[in-house]
Each structure stands twice: as C-alpha cells, then as structure tokens.
C-alpha positions in Angstrom: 0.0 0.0 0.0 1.6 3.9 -1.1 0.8 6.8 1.0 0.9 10.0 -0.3 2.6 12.9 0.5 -0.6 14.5 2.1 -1.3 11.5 4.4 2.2 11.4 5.7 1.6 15.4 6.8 -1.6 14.4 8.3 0.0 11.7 10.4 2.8 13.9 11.0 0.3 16.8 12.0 -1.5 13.8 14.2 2.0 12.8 16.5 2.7 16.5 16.6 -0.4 17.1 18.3 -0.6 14.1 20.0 2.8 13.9 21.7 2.1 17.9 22.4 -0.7 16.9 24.6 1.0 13.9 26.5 4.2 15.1 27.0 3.0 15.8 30.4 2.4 12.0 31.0 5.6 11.0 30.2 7.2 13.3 32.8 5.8 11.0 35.3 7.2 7.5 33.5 10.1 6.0 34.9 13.5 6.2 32.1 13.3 2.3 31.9 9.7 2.3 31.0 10.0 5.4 28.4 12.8 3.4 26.8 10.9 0.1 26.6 8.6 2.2 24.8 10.9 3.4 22.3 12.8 0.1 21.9 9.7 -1.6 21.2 8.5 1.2 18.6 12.0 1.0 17.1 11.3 -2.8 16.2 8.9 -1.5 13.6 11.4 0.2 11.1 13.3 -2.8 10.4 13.6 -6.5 9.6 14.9 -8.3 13.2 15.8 -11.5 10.6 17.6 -9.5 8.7 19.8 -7.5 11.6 19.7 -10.9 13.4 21.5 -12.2 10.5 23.9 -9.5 9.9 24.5 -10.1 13.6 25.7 -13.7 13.1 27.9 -12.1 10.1 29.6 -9.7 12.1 30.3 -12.0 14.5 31.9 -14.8 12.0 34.2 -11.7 10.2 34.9 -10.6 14.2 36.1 -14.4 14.6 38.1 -14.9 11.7 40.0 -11.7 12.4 40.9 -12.3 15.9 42.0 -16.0 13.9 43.9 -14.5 11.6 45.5 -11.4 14.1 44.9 -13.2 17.2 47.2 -15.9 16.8 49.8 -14.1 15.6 49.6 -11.2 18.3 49.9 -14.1 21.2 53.0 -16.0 19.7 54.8 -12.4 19.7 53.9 -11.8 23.2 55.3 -15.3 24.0 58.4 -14.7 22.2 58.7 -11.7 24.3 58.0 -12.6 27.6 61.2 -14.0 30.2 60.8 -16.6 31.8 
C-alpha cells in the first residue's frame, strides 16, 4: 500500500499534536519504561531476521580476524616474555 505525500503530513500533524498533549504524561514514567517504549517502537522500522542475521555475520568476520590477528599477536607476546 503507497501513502501519499498528504497523508504522511496528516500523520505527522497527528503525533505533533498528540505527543504535544502527552508530553505531560511521560514526565511522570520512569527512564526504563520510556525506553521500553521506544525500543519496542523502534522494532517497527526494520527486519529483526535480517539484523539478526547481519548479527551472526559480524560475528563470524569478528572471529576470523581475531583468527587470523589473534594468533599471531599471542606467539609475539610469547616470544617476548622471560621466563
């Protein structure tokens, strides 16, 4: 489904209002709740498989680097050390 450009300023004009009227109310949350608020929101704007995924990349490359540097950086310090 497309939205136009005139329902996205309505909805805009519609959270504008909205959050003008409750900002009072969220004085009174605790910070952990507010936050759980916005984390959950947050979910929304993206794919978790897809971040979930890219998070099991980024850990694999962050792996195979400390393989590949790792390794090397310990036998140095080895060679260094006096015992």
């Amino acid at each position: 489904m497309r939205s136009s450009q005139g329902a996205n300023l309505v909805v805009t004009a519609l959270v504008v209002v909205t959050l003008d009227f409750l900002a009072p109310v969220f004085d009174y949350l605790p910070v952990p709740t507010l936050a759980a608020i916005v984390i959950v929101a947050g979910l929304g704007l993206f794919d978790v498989v897809v971040a979930m995924g890219l998070s099991v990349l980024l850990m694999v490359l962050g792996a195979d680097a400390m393989d590949r540097h790792g390794r090397s950086n310990e036998e140095s310090m080895r060679k260094n050390r006096r015992d």
